[in-house]
FIKOLZA-1660 file (N, C-alpha, C; in steps of 0.1 Angstrom, whole numbers, plus 5000, padded with zeros to 4 digits):
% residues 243
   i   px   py   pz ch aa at
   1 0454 1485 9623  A  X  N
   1 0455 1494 9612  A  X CA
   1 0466 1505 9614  A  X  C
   2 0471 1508 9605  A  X  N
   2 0487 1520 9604  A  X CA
   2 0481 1532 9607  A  X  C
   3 0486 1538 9615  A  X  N
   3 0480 1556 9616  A  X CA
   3 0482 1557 9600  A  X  C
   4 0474 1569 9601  A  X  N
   4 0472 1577 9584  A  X CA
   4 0486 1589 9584  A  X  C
   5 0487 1591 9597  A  X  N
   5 0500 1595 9594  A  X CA
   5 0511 1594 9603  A  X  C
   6 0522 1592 9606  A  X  N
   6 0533 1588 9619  A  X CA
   6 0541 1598 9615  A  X  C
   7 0547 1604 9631  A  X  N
   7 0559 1613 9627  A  X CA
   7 0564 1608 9639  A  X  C
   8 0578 1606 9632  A  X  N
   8 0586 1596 9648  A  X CA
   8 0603 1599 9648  A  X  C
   9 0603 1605 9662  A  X  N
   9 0616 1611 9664  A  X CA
   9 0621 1623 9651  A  X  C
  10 0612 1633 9652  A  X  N
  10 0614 1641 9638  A  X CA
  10 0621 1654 9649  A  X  C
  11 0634 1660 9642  A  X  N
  11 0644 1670 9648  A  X CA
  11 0639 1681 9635  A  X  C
  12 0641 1696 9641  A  X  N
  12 0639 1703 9629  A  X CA
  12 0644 1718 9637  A  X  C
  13 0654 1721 9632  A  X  N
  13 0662 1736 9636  A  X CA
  13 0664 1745 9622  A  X  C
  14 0667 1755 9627  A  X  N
  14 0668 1768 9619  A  X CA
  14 0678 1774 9628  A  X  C
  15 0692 1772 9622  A  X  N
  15 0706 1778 9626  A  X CA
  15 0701 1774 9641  A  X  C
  16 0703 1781 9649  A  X  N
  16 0706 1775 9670  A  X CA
  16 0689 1776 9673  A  X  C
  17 0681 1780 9663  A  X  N
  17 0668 1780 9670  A  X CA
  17 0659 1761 9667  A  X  C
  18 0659 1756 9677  A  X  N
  18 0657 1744 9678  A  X CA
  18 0643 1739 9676  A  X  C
  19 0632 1739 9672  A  X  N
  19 0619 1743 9671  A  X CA
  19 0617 1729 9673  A  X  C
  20 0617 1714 9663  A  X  N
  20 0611 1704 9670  A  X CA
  20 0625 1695 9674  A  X  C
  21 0622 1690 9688  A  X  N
  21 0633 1679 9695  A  X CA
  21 0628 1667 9698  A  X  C
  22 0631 1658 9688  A  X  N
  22 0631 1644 9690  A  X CA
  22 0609 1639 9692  A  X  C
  23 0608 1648 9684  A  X  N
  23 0587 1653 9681  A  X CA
  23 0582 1636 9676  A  X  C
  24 0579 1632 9681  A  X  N
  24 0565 1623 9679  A  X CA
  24 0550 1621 9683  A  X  C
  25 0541 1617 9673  A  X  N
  25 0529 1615 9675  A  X CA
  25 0523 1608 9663  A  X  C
  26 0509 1602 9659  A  X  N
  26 0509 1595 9654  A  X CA
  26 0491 1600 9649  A  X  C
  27 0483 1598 9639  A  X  N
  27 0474 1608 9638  A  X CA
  27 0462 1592 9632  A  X  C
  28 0448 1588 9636  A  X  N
  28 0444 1570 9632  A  X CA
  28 0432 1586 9622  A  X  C
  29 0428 1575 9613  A  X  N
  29 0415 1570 9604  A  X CA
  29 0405 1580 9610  A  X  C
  30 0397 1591 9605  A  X  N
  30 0391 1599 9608  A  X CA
  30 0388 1608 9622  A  X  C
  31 0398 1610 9629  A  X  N
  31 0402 1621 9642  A  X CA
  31 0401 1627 9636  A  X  C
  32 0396 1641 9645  A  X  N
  32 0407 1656 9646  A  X CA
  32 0412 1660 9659  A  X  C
  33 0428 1653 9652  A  X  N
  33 0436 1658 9662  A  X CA
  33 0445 1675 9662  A  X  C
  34 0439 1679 9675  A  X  N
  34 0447 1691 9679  A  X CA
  34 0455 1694 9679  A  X  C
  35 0471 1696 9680  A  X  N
  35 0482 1701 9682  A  X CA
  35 0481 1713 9688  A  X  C
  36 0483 1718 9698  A  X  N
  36 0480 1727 9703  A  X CA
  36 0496 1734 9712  A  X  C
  37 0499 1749 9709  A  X  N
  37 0514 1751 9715  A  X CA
  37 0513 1772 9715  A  X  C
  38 0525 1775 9717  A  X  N
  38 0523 1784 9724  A  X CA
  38 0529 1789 9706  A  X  C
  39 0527 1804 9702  A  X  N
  39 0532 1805 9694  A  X CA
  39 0547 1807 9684  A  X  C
  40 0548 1804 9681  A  X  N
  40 0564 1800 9675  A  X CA
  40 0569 1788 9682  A  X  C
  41 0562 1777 9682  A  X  N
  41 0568 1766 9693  A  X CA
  41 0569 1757 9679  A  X  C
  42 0564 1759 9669  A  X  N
  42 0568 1751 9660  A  X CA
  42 0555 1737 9653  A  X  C
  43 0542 1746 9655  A  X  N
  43 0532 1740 9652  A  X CA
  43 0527 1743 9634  A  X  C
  44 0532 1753 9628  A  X  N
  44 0533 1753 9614  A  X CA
  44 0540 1746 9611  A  X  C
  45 0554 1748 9615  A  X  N
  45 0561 1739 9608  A  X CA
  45 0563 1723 9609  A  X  C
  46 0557 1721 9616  A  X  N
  46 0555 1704 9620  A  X CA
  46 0543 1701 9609  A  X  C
  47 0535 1707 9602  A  X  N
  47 0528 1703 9592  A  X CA
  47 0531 1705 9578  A  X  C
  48 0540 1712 9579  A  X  N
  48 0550 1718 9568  A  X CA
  48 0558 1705 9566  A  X  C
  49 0564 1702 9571  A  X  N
  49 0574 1689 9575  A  X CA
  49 0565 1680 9568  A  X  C
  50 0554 1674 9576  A  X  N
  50 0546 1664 9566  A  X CA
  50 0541 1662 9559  A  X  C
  51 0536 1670 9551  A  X  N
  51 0537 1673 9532  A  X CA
  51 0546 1678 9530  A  X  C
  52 0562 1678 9533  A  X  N
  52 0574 1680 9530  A  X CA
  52 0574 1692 9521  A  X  C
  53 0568 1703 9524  A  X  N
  53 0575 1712 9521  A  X CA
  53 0585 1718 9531  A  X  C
  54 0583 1711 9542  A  X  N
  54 0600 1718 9550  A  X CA
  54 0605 1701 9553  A  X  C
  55 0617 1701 9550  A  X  N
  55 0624 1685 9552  A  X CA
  55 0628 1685 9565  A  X  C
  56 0624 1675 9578  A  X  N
  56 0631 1676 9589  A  X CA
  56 0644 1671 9587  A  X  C
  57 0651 1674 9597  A  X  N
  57 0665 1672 9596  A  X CA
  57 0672 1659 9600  A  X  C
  58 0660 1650 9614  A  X  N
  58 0662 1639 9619  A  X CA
  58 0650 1632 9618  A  X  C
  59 0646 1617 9621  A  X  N
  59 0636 1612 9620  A  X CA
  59 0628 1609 9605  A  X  C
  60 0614 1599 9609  A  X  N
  60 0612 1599 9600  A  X CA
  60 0595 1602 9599  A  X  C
  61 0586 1605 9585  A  X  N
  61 0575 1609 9586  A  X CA
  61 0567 1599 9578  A  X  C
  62 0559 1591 9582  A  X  N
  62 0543 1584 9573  A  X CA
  62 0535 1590 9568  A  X  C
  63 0530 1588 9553  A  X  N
  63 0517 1590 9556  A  X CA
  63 0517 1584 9544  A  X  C
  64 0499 1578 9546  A  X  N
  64 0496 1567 9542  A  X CA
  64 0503 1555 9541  A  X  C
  65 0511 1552 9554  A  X  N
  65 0520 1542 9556  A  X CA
  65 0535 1544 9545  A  X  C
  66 0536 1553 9540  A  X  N
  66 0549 1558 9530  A  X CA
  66 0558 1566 9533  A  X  C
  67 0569 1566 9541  A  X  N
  67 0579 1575 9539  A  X CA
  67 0583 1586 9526  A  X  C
  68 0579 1599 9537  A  X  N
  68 0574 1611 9525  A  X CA
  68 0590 1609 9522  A  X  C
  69 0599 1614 9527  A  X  N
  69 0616 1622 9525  A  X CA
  69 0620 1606 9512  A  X  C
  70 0611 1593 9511  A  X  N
  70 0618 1588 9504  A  X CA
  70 0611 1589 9490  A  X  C
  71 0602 1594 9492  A  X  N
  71 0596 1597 9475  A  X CA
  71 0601 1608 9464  A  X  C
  72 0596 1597 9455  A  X  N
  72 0603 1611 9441  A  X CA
  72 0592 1623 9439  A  X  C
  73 0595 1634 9432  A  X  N
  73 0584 1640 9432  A  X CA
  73 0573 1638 9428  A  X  C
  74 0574 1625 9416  A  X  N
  74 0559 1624 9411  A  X CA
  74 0549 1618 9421  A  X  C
  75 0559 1614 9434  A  X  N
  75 0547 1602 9434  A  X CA
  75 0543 1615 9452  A  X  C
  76 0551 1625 9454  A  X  N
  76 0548 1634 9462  A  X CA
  76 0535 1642 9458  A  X  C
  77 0540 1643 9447  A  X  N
  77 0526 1651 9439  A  X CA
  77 0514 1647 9442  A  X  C
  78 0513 1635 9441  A  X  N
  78 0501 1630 9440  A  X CA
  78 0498 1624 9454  A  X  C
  79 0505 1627 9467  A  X  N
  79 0504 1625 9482  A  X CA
  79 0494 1636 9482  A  X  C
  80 0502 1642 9482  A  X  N
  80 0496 1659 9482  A  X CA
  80 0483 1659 9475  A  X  C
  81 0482 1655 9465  A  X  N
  81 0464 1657 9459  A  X CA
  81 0456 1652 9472  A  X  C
  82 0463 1642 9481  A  X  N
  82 0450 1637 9490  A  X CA
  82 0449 1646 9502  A  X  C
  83 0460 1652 9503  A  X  N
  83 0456 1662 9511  A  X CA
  83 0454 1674 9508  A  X  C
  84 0445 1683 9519  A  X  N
  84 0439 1695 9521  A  X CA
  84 0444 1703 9529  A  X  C
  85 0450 1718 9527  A  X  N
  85 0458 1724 9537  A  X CA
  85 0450 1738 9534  A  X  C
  86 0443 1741 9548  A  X  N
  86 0435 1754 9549  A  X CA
  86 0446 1762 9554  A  X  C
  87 0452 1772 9545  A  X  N
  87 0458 1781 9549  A  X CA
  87 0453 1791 9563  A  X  C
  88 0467 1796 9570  A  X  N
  88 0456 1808 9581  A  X CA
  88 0457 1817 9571  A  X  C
  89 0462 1824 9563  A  X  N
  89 0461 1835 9553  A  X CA
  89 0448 1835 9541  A  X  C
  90 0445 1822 9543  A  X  N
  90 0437 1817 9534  A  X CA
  90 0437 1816 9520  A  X  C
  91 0449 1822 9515  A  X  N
  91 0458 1825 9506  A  X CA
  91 0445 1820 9492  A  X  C
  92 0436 1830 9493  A  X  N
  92 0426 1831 9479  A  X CA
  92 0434 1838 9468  A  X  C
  93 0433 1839 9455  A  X  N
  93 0437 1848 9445  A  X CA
  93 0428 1858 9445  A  X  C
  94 0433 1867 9447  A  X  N
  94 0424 1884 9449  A  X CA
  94 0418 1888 9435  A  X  C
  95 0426 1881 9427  A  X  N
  95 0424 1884 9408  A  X CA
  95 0413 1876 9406  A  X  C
  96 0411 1863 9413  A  X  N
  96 0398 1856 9408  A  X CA
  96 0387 1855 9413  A  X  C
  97 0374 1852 9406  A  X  N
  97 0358 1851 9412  A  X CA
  97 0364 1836 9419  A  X  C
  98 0353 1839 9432  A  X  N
  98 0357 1820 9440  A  X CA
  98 0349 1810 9430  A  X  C
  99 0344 1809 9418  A  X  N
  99 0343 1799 9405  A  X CA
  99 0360 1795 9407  A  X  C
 100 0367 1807 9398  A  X  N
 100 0383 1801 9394  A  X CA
 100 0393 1804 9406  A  X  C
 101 0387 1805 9416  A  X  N
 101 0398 1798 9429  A  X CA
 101 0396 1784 9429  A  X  C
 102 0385 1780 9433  A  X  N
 102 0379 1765 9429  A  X CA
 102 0384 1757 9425  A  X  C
 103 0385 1766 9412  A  X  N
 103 0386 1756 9402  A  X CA
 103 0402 1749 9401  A  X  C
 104 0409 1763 9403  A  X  N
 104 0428 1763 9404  A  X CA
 104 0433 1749 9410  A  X  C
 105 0429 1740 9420  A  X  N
 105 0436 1729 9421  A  X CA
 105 0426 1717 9411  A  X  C
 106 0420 1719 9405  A  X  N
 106 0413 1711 9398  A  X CA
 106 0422 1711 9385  A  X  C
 107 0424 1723 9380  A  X  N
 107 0433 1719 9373  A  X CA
 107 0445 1718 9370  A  X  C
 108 0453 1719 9382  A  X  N
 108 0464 1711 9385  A  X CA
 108 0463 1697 9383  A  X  C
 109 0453 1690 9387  A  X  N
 109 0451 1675 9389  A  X CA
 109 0442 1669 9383  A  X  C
 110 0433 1680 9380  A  X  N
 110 0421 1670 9366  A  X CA
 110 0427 1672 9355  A  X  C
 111 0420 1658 9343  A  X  N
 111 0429 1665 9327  A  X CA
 111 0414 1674 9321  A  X  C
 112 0416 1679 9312  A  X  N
 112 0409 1688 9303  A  X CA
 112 0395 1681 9304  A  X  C
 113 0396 1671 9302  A  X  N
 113 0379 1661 9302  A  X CA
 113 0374 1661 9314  A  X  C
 114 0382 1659 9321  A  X  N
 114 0372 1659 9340  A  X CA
 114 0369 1671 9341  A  X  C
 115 0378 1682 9337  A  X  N
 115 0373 1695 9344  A  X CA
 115 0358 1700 9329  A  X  C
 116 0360 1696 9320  A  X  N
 116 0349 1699 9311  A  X CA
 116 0337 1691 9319  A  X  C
 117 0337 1678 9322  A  X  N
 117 0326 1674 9323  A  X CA
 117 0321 1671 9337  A  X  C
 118 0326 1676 9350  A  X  N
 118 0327 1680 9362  A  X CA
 118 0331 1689 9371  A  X  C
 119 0336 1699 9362  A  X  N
 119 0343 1710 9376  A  X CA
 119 0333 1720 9381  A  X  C
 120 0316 1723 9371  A  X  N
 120 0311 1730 9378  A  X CA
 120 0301 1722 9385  A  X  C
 121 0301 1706 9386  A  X  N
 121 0291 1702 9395  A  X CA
 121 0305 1705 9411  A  X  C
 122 0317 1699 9408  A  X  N
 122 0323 1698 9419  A  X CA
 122 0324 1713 9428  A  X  C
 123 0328 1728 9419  A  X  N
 123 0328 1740 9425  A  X CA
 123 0311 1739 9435  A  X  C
 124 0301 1740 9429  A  X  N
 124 0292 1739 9434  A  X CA
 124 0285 1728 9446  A  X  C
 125 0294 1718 9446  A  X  N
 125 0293 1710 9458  A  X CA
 125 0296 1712 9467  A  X  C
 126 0313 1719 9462  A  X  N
 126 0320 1720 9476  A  X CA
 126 0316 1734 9482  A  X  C
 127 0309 1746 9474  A  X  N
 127 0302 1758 9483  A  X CA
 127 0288 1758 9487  A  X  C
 128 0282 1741 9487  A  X  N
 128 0274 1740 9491  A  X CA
 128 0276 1729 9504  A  X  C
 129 0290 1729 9502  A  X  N
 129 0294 1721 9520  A  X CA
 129 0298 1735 9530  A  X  C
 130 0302 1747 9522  A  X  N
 130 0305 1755 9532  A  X CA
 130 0294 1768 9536  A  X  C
 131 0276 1767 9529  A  X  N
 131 0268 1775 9530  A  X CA
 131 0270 1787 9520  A  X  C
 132 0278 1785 9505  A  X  N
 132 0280 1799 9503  A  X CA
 132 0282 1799 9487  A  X  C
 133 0267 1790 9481  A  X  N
 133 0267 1787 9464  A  X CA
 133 0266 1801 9461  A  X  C
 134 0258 1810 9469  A  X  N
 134 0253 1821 9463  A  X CA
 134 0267 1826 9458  A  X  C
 135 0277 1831 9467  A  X  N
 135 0291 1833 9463  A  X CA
 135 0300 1828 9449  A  X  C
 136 0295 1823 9445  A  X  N
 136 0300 1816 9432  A  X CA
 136 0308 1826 9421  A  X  C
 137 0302 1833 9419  A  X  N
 137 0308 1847 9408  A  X CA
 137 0312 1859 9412  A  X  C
 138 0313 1856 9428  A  X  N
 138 0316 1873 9437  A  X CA
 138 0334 1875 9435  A  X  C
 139 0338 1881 9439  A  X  N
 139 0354 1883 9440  A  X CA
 139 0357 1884 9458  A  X  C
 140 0372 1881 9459  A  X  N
 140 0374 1876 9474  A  X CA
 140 0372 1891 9484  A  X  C
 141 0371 1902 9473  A  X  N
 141 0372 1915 9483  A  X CA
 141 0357 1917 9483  A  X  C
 142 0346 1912 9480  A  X  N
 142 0335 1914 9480  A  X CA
 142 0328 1907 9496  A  X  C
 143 0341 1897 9499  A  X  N
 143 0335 1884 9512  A  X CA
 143 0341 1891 9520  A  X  C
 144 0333 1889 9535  A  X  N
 144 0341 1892 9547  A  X CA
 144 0346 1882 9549  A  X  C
 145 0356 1886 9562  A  X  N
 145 0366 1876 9567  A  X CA
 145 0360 1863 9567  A  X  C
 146 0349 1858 9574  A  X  N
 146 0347 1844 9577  A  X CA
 146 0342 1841 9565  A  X  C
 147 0334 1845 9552  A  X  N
 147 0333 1842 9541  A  X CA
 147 0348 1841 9536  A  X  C
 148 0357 1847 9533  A  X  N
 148 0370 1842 9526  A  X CA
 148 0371 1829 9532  A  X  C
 149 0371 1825 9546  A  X  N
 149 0375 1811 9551  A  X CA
 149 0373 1804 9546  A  X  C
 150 0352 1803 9550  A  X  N
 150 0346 1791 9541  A  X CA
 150 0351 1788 9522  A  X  C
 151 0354 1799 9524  A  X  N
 151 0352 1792 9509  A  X CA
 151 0368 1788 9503  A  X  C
 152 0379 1794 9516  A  X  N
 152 0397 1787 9512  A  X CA
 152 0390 1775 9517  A  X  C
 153 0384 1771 9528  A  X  N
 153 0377 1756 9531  A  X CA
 153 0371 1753 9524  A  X  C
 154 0362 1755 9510  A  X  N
 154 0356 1748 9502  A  X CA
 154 0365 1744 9492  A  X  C
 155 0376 1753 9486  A  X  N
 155 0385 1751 9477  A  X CA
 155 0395 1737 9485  A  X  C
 156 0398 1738 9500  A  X  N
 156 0404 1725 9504  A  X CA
 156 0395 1711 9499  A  X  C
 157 0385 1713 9504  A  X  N
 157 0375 1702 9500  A  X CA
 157 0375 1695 9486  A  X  C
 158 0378 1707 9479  A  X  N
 158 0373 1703 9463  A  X CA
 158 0381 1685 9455  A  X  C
 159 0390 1686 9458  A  X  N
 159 0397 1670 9457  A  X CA
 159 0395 1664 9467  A  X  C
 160 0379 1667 9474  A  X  N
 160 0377 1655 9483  A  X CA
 160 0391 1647 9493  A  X  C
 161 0397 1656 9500  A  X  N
 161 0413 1652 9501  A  X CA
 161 0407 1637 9513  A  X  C
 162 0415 1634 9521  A  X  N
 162 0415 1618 9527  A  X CA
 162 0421 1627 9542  A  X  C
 163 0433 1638 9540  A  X  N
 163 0434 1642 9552  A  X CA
 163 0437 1658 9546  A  X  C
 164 0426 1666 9561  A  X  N
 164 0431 1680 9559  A  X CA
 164 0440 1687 9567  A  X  C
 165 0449 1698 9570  A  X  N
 165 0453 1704 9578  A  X CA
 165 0448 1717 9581  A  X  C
 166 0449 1720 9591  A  X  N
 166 0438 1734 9594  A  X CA
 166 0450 1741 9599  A  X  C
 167 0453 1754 9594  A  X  N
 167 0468 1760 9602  A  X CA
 167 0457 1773 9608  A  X  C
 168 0455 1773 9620  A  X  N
 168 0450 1785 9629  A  X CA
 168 0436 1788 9624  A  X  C
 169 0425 1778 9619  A  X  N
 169 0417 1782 9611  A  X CA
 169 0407 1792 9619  A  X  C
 170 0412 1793 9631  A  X  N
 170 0400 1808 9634  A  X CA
 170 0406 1817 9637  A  X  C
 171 0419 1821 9635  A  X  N
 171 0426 1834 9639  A  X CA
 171 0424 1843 9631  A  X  C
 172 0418 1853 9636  A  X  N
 172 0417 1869 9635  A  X CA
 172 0401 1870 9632  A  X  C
 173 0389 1860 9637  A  X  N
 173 0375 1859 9632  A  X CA
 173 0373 1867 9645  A  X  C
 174 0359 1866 9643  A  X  N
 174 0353 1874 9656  A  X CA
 174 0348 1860 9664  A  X  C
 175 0341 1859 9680  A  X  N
 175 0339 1846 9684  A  X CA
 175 0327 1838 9678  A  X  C
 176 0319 1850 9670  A  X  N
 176 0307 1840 9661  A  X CA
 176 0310 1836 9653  A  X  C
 177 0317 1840 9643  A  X  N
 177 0323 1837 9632  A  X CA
 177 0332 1820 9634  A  X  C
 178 0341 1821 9644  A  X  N
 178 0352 1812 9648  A  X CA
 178 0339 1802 9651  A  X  C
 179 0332 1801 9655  A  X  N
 179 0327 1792 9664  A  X CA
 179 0316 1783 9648  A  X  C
 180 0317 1791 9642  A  X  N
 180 0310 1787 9630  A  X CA
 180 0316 1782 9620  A  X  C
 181 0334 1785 9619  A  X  N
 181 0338 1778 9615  A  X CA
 181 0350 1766 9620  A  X  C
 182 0344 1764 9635  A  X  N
 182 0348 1751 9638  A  X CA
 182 0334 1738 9639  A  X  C
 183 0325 1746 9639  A  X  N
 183 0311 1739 9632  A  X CA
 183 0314 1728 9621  A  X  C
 184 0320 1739 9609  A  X  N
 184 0324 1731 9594  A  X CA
 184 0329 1724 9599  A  X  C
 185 0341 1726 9607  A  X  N
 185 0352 1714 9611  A  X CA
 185 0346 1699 9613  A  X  C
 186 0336 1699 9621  A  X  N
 186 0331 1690 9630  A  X CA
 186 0323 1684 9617  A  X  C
 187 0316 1692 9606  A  X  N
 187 0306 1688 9593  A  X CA
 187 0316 1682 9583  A  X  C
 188 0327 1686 9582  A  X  N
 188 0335 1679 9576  A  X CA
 188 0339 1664 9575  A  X  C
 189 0342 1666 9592  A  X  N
 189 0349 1652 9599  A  X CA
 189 0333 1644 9598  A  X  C
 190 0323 1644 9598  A  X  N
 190 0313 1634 9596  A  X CA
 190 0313 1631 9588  A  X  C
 191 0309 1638 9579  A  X  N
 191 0301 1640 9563  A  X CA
 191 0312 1631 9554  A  X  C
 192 0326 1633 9553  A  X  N
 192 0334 1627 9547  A  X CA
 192 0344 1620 9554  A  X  C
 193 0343 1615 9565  A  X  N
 193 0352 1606 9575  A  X CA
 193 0366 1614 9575  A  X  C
 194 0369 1624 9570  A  X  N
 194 0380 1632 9569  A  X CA
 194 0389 1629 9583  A  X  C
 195 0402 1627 9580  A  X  N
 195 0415 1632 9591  A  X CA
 195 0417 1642 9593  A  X  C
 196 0416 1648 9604  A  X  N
 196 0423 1662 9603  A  X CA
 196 0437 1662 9613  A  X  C
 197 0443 1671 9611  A  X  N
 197 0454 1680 9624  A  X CA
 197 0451 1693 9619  A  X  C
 198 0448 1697 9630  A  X  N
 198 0444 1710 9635  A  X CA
 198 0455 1721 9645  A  X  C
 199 0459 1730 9637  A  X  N
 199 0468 1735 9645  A  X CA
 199 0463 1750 9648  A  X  C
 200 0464 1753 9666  A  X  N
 200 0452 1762 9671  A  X CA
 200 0460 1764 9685  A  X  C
 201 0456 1777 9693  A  X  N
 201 0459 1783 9702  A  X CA
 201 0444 1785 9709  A  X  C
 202 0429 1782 9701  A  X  N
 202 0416 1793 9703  A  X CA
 202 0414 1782 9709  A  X  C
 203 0412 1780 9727  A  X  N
 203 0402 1770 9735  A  X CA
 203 0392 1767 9728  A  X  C
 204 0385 1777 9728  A  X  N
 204 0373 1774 9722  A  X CA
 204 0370 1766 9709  A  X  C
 205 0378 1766 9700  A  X  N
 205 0376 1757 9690  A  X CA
 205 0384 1740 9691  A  X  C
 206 0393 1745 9696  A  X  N
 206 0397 1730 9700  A  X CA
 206 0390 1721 9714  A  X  C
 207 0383 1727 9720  A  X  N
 207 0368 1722 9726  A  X CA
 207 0362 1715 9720  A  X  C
 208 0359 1721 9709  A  X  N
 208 0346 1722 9701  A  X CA
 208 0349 1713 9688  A  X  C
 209 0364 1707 9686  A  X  N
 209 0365 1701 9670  A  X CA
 209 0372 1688 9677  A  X  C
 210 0381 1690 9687  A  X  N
 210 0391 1680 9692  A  X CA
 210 0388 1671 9697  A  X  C
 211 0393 1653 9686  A  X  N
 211 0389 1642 9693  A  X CA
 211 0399 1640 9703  A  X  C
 212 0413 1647 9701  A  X  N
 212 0428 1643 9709  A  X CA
 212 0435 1654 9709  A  X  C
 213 0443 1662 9717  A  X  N
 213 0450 1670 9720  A  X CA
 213 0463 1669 9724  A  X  C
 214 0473 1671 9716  A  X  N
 214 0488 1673 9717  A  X CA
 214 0493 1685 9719  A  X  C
 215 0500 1685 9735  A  X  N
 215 0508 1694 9733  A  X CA
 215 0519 1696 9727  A  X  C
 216 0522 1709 9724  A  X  N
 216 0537 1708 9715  A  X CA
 216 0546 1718 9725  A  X  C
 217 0553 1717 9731  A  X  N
 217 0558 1726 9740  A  X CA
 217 0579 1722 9747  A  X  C
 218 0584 1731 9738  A  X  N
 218 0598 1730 9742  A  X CA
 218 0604 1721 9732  A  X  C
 219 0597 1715 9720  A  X  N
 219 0599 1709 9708  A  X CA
 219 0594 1698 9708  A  X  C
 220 0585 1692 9718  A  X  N
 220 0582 1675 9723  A  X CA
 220 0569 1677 9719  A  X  C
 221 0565 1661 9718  A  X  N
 221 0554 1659 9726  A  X CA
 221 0549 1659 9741  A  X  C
 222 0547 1671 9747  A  X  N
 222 0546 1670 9759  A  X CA
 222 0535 1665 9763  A  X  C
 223 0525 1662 9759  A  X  N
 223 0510 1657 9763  A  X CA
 223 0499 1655 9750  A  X  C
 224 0495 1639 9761  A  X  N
 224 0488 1637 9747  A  X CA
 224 0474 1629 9751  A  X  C
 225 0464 1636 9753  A  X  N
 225 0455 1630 9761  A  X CA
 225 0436 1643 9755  A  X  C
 226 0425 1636 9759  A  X  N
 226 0415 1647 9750  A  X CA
 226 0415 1660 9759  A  X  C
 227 0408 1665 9756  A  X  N
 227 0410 1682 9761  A  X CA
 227 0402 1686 9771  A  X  C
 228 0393 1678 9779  A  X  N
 228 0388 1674 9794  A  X CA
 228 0399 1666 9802  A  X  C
 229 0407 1662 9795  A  X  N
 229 0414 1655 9809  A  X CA
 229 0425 1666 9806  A  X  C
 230 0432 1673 9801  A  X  N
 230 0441 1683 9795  A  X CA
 230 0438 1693 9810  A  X  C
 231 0423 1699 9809  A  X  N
 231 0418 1710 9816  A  X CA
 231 0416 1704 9829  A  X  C
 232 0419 1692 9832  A  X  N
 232 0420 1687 9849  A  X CA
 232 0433 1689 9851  A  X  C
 233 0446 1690 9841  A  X  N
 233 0458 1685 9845  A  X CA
 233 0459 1699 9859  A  X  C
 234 0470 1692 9867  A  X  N
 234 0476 1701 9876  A  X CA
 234 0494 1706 9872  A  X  C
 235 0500 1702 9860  A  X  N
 235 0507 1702 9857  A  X CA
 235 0507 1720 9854  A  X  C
 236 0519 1727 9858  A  X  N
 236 0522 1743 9859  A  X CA
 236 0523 1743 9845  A  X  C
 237 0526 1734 9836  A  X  N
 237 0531 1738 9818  A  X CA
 237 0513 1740 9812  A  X  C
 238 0508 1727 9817  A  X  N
 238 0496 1728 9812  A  X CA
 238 0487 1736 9809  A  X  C
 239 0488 1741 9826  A  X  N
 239 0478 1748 9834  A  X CA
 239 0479 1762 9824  A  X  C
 240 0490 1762 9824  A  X  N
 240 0488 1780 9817  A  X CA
 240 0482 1781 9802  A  X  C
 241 0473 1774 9802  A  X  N
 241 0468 1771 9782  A  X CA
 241 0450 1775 9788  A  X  C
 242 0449 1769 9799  A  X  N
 242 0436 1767 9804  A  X CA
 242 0430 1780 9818  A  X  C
 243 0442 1786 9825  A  X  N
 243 0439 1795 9831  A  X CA
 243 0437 1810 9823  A  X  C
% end
């Protein structure tokens, strides 16, 4: 079977700053795979790249066996409906109750009839995958930090996506908080066979979510192995992630 998504020999600079060089890896049917790198090594934008909103410059990208850079927009559009991208900003609307955050890519992608006759069983499914129905009519300055998460993570969920991307999903939590929302991670990946790539610096959650671990380091794939054999390496590049 085709990985769910392939990125092979992908180049990607910004004027002399060189960020991915000659990057391959390849992502199978319900993993979460880690990408793990030092900051600014070029782990946002490597996922940016594969829902094409940044175009690499060399190489090419899969997913669901389709070359993204050769699609027209309509049929991008509708790539993108299958995927789920949990912001690290979490990028909620501060103007709306989490009801019409929710709802916001529903109606991008549902017509008038789905969303009349489904959108509040779906709002309320997907805040009862992340612990937080009660939340339903509150506004985003009402939630603390790990409550905004869950619920930019329930809004990912809401189109049931096929693959999600996680960009730093525990940076700036406290360690209970983080640890509870690499929990979801792990509830996710069962519950709906979900794909993930997970892009993270926190040991501790990529312990705790990671079927496979890639390093990203100097614009490569430098290592690509689970995150027990990662924390044996004797390798000086490695070592410094785990010391």
């Amino acid at each position: 079977m085709a990985p769910v998504v392939q990125v092979k020999n992908v180049y990607k600079s910004f004027g002399q700053n060189h960020v991915l060089r000659n990057f391959s890896m390849s992502v199978h049917s319900g993993e979460n795979l880690v990408v793990l790198g030092k900051s600014g090594s070029g782990k946002s934008v490597l996922i940016k790249c594969i829902i094409n909103l940044i175009s690499a410059d060399k190489g090419h990208i899969k997913v669901f066996d389709k070359v993204i850079h050769n699609m027209e927009q309509d049929e991008l559009d509708k790539l993108r409906a299958r995927i789920g991208f949990l912001f690290q900003s979490n990028a909620l609307y501060d103007s709306m109750t989490v009801r019409e955050n929710l709802e916001f890519p529903l109606r991008a992608h549902w017509s008038k009839a789905q969303r009349r006759k489904g959108a509040d069983q779906a709002v309320m499914e997907a805040l009862d995958d992340v612990g937080l129905a009660h939340t339903v009519d509150m506004m985003p300055e009402e939630l603390s930090g790990g409550m905004r998460k869950r619920i930019a993570l329930a809004r990912t969920l809401i189109l049931r996506p096929t693959i999600i991307l996680y960009d730093e999903p525990t940076t700036g939590l406290d360690p209970a908080t983080a640890r509870e929302i690499s929990q979801l991670i792990i509830k996710v990946q069962k519950k709906y066979n979900a794909t993930s790539i997970i892009i993270s610096h926190d040991m501790n959650c990529i312990n705790m979510t990671a079927n496979r671990v890639i390093m990203l380091i100097d614009g490569r794939c430098y290592a690509n192995d689970s995150y027990s054999n990662l924390r044996m390496s004797r390798d000086p590049k490695i070592r410094e992630f785990f010391d």
